[in-house]
C-alpha positions as CSV (number, residue, x, y, z in Angstrom):
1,X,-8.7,-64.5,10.4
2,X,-8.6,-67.7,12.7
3,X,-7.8,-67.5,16.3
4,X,-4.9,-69.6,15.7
5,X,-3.8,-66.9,13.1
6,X,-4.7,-63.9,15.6
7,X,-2.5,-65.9,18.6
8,X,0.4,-66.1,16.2
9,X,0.1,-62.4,15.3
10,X,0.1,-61.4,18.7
11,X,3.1,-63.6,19.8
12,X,5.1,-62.2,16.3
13,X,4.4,-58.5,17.4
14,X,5.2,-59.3,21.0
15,X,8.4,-60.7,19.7
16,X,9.2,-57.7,17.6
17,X,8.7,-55.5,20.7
18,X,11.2,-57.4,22.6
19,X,14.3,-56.7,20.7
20,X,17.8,-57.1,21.8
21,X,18.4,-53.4,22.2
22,X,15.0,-52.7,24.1
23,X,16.5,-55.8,25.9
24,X,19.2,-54.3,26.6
25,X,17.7,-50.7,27.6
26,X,15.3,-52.4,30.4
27,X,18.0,-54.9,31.9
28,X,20.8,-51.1,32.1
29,X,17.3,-49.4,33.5
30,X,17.5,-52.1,36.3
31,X,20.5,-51.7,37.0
32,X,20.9,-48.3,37.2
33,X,18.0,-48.5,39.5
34,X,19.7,-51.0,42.0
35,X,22.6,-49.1,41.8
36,X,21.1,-45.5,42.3
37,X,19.3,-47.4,45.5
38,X,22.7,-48.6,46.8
39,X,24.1,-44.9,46.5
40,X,20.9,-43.5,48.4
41,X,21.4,-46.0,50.9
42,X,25.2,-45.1,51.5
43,X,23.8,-41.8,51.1
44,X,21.5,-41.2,53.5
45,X,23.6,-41.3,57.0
46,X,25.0,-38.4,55.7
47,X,21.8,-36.8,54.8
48,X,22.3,-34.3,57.7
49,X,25.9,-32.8,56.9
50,X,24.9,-32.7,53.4
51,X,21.9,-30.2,54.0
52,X,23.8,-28.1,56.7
53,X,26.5,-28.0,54.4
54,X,24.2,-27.0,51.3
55,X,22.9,-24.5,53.4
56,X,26.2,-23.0,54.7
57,X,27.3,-22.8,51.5
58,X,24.3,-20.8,49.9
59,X,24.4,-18.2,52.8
60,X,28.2,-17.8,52.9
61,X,29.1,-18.5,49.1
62,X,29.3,-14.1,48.7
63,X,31.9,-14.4,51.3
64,X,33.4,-16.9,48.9
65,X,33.5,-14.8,45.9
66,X,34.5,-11.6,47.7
67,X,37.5,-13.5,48.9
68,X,38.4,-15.1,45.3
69,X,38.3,-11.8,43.9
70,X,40.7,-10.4,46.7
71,X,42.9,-13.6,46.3
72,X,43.0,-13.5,42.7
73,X,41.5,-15.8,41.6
74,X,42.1,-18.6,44.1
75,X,39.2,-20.4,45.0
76,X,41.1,-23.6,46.7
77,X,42.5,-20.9,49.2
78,X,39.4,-18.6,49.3
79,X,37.3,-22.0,49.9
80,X,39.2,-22.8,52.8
81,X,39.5,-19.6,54.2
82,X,35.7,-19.3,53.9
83,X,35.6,-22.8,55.8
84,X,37.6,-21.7,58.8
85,X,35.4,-18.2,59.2
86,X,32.3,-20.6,59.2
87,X,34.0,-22.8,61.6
88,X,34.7,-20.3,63.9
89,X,31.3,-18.7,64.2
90,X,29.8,-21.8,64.2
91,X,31.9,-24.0,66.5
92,X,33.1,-21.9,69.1
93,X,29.6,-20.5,70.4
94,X,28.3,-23.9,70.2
95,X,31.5,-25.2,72.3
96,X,30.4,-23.0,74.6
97,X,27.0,-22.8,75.2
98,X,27.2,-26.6,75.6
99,X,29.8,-26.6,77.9
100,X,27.8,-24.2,79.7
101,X,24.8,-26.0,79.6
102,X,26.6,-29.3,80.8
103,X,28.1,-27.1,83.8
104,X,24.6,-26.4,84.6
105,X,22.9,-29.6,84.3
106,X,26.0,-31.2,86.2
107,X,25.1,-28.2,89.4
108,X,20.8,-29.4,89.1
109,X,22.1,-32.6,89.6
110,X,24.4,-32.4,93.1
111,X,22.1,-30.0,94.1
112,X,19.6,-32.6,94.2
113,X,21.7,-35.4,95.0
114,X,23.0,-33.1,98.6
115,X,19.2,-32.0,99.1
116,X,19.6,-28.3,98.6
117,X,17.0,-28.5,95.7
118,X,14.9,-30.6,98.0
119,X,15.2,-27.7,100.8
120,X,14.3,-25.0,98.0
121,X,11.2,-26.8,96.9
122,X,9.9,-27.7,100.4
123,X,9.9,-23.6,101.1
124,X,8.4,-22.9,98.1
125,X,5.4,-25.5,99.2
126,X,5.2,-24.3,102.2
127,X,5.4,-20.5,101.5
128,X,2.1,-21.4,98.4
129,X,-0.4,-24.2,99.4
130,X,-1.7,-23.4,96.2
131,X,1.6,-24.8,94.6
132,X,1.1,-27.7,97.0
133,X,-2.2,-29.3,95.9
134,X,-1.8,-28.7,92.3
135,X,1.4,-31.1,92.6
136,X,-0.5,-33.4,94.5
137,X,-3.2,-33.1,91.9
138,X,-0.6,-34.3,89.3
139,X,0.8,-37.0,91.4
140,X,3.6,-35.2,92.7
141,X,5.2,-33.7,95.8
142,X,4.1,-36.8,97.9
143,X,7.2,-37.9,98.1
144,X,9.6,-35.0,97.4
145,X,13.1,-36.4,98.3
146,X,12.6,-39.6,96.2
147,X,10.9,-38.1,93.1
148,X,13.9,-35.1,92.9
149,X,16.3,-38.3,93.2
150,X,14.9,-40.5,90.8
151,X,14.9,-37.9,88.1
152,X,18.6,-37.0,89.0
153,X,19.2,-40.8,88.8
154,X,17.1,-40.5,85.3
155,X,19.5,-37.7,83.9
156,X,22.5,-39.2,85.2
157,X,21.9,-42.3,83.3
158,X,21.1,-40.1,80.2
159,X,24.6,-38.6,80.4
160,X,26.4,-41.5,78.0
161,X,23.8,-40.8,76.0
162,X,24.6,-37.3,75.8
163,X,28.6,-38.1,75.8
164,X,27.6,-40.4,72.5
165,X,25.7,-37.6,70.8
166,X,28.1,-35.4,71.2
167,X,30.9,-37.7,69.3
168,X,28.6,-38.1,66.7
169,X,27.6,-34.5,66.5
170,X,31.2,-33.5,66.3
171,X,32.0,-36.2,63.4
172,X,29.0,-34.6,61.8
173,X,30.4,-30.9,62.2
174,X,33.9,-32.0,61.0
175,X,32.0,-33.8,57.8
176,X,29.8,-30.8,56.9
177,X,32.8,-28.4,56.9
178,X,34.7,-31.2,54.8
179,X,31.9,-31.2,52.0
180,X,31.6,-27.6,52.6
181,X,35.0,-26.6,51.3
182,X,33.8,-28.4,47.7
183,X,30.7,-27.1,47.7
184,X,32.6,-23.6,47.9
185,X,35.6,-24.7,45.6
186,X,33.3,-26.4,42.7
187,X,30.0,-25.4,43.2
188,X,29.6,-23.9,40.1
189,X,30.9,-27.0,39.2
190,X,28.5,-29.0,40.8
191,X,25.5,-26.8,39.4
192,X,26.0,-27.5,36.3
193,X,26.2,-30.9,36.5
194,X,22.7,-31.1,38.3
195,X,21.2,-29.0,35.6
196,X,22.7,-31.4,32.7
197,X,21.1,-34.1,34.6
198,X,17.3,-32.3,35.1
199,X,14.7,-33.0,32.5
200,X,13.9,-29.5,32.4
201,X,14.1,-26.9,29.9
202,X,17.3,-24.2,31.7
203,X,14.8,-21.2,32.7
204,X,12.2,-24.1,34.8
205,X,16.1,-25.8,36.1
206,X,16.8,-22.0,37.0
207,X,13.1,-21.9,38.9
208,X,13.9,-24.4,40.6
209,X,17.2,-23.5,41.5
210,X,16.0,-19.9,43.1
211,X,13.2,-21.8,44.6
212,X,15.7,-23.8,46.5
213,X,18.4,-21.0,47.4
214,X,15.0,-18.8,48.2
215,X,14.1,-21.7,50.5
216,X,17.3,-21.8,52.3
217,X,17.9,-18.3,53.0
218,X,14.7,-17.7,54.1
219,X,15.1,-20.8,56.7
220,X,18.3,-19.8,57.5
221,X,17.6,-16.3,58.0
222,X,13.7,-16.3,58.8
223,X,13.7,-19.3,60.9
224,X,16.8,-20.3,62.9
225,X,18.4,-16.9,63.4
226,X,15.1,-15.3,64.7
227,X,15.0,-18.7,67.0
228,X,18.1,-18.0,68.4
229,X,17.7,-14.3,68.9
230,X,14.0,-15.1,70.5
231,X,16.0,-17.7,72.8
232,X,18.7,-15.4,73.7
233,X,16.4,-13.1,74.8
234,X,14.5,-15.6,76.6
235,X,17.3,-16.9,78.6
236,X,18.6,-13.4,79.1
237,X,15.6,-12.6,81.1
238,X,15.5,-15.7,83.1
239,X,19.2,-14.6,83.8
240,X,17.9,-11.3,84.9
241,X,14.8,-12.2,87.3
242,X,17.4,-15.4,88.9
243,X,15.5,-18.3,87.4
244,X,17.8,-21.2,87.6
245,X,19.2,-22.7,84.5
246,X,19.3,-19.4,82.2
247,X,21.3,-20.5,79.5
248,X,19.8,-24.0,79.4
249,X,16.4,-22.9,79.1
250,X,17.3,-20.3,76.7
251,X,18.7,-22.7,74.6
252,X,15.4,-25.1,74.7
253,X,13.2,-21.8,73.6
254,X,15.8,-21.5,71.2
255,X,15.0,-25.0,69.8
256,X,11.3,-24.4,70.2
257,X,11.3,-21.3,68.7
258,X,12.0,-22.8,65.5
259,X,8.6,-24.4,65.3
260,X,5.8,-21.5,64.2
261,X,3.1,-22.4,66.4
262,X,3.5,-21.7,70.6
263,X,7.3,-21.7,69.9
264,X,9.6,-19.8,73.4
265,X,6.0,-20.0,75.2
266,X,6.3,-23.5,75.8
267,X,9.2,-22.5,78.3
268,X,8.7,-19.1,79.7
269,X,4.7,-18.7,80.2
270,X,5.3,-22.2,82.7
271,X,8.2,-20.0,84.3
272,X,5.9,-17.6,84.6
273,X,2.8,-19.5,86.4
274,X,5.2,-21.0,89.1
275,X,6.8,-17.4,89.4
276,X,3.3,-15.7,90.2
277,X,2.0,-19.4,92.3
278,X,5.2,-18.5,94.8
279,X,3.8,-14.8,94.9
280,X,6.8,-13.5,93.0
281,X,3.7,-11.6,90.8
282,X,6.1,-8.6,89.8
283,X,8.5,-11.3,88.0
284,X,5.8,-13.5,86.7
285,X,3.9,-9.9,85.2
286,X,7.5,-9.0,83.9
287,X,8.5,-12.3,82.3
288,X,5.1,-12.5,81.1
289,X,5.5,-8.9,79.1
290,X,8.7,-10.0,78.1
291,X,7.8,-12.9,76.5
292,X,4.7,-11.8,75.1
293,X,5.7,-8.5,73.7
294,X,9.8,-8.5,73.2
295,X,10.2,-12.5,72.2
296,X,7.1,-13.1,70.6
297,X,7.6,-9.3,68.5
298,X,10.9,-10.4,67.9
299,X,9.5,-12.8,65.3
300,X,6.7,-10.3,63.3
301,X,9.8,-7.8,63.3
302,X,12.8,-9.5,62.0
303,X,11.3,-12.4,59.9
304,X,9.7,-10.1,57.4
305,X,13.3,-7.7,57.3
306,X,15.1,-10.8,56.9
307,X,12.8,-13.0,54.6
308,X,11.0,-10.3,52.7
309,X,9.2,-12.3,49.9
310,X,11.9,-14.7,49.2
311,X,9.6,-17.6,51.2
312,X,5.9,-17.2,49.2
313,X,4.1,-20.3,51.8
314,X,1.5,-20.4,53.4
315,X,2.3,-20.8,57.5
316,X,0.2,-23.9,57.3
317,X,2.6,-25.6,55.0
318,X,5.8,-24.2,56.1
319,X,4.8,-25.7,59.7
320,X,4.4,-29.5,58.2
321,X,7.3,-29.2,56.1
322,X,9.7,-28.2,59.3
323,X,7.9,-30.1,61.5
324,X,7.3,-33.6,59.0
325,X,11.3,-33.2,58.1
326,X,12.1,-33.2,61.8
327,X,10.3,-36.2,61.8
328,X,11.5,-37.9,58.4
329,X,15.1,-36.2,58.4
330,X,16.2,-35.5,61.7
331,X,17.6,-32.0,63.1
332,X,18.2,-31.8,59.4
333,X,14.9,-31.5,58.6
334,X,14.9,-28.2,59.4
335,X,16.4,-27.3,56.5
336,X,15.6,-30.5,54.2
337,X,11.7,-29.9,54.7
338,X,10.7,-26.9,53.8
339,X,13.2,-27.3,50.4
340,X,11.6,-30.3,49.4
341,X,8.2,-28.7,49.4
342,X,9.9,-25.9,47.4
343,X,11.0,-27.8,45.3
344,X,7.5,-30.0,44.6
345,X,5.6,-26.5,44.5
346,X,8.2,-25.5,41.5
347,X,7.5,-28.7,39.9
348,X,3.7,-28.5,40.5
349,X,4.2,-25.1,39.3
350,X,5.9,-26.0,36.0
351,X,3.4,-29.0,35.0
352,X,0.9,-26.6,35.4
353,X,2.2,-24.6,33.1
354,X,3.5,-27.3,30.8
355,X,-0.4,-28.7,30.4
356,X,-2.3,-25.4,30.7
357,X,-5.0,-25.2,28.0
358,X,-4.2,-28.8,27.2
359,X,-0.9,-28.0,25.2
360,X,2.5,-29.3,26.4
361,X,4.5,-26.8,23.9
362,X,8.2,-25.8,24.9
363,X,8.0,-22.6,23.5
364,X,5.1,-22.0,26.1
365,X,7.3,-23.2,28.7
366,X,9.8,-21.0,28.1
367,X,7.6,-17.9,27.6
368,X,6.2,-18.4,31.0
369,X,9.4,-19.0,32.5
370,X,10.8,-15.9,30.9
371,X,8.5,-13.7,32.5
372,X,8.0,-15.4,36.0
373,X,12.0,-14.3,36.6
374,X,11.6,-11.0,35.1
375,X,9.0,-10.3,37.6
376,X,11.2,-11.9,40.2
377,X,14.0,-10.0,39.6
378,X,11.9,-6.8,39.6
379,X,10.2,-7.7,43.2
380,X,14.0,-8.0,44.2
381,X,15.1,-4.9,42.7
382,X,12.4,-2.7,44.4
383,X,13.6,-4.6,48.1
């Protein structure tokens, strides 16, 4: 055959390849890709009330069924019901720990800006050199009065910041609790549809599915809860010895708490140092204790009760994922992160599986599957 022959071969079989329906097919592939793009991107500023509501919703969905049963069979009434008990324990805490904390941060400031807090800090200079030259060391306490009013000044000017935050953290609540009543109503619903939609025989979609719900509690439970107990405690003792600012440096180790390395420390072994520098040892030795033995105990005590083996992670990995999805996602990272690496480990999990021994057969698949949720649900059982 002639080149000429073997171009016009080529050109015939590329035409036959291109047919009006595979035409078609890639031009509604485009499309659909544009279009799923446009959705993420109207999407995505409500990324965070979509994963606080996802994860209020796994944690209080019992409460959701216990009600429908009482009801009748009412889940519209039992969704809302279940939406105004959330609300309640969520919003009226938070209303008042940050009115609290605003009271506080509002008293730091005129104490500064009448010098009392410049008065408290020259007698603790004077009463500890030592205190003395290791500010001076850093570059500080040369000029008391105007550094303590230039960070006032600074926090002043942060407060319509703070103002704006907290509109947009309210909007945020009122849209979580909004999506929140649906995912209660139609969840079910809404489960089902996913799992149409996922490429995956239904025992790996079920994986998945406990992998994520696993994920979740486990965050909720394991990871913010013992946060907030580890910074209640925290502030409880800085209440106790009369460290200023109790609740809002309670609420900070609350916030670091969440992170698995250092964590409350951050806050209270600093305390501590200054405590034991102005010659207060007996405080300094008993917030050190306290921190050291109650808060940081707190965390080897409750997060195995509460997780059990419902998170199976490495430390290494759960740290990236909450610490990378505060990064990528926001506050919502907390919870976003550590699903999404669920979620790839399940996957990486199933192709394993899929292409062990070089065989991609279904009926392998599903085998495997099979008895990876019998042994779950036996590890379960025994808890």
């Amino acid at each position: 055959m002639s080149r000429i022959d073997t171009r016009q071969a080529k050109v015939q079989g590329n035409g036959d390849w291109l047919t009006r329906e595979r035409t078609l097919i890639l031009v509604l592939a485009a499309v659909t890709v544009i279009f799923l793009y446009l959705c993420y991107s109207m999407a995505a500023p409500f990324a965070a009330p979509l994963a606080w509501a996802l994860a209020l919703a796994v944690i209080a969905y019992p409460l959701h069924e216990w009600l429908t049963k009482r009801l009748g069979g009412r889940p519209s009434i039992s969704a809302a019901l279940t939406v105004l008990v959330v609300a309640i324990l969520l919003i009226g805490p938070a209303v008042f720990v940050a009115s609290e904390i605003g009271r506080e941060v509002t008293t730091a400031v005129d104490k500064v800006e009448n010098g009392e807090a410049q008065g408290q800090w020259t007698k603790a200079i004077e009463k500890n050199p030592r205190l003395a030259k290791i500010l001076e060391s850093v570059g500080l306490g040369k000029n008391l009065d105007e550094e303590l009013k230039q960070g006032a000044e600074l926090i002043a000017k942060k407060m319509g910041g703070v103002v704006t935050g907290t509109m947009a953290a309210a909007t945020g609540v009122l849209i979580t609790l909004f999506l929140l009543f649906y995912f209660f109503r139609d969840g079910k619903k809404l489960a089902g549809s996913v799992r149409g939609l996922v490429p995956l025989a239904d025992r790996e979609a079920g994986e998945v599915f406990r992998r994520v719900r696993d994920t979740i509690y486990a965050v909720v439970y394991g990871t913010l809860v013992v946060a907030l107990i580890q910074g209640t405690l925290g502030g409880l003792m800085f209440w106790v010895l009369g460290l200023p600012g109790p609740l809002l440096w309670g609420a900070i180790m609350a916030i670091l708490a969440v992170l698995p390395v250092f964590g409350a420390a951050i806050v209270w072994v600093p305390a501590a140092v200054f405590l034991a520098l102005q010659g207060e040892m007996a405080k300094a030795l008993i917030l050190t204790a306290w921190g050291s033995i109650v808060v940081a105990m707190i965390d080897n005590l409750l997060y195995p009760i509460l997780v059990k083996d419902r998170l199976r992670l490495h430390t290494v990995p759960v740290f990236v994922s909450i610490v990378g999805g505060l990064v990528v996602f926001g506050a919502a990272g907390v919870v976003l992160g550590p699903v999404v690496l669920a979620i790839t480990v399940a996957l990486i999990e199933i192709w394993r599986r899929r292409t062990a021994h070089g065989r991609a057969a279904e009926h392998a698949v599903e085998s495997a599957s099979a008895r990876s949720e019998s042994n779950y649900h036996k590890r379960t059982q025994s808890l």
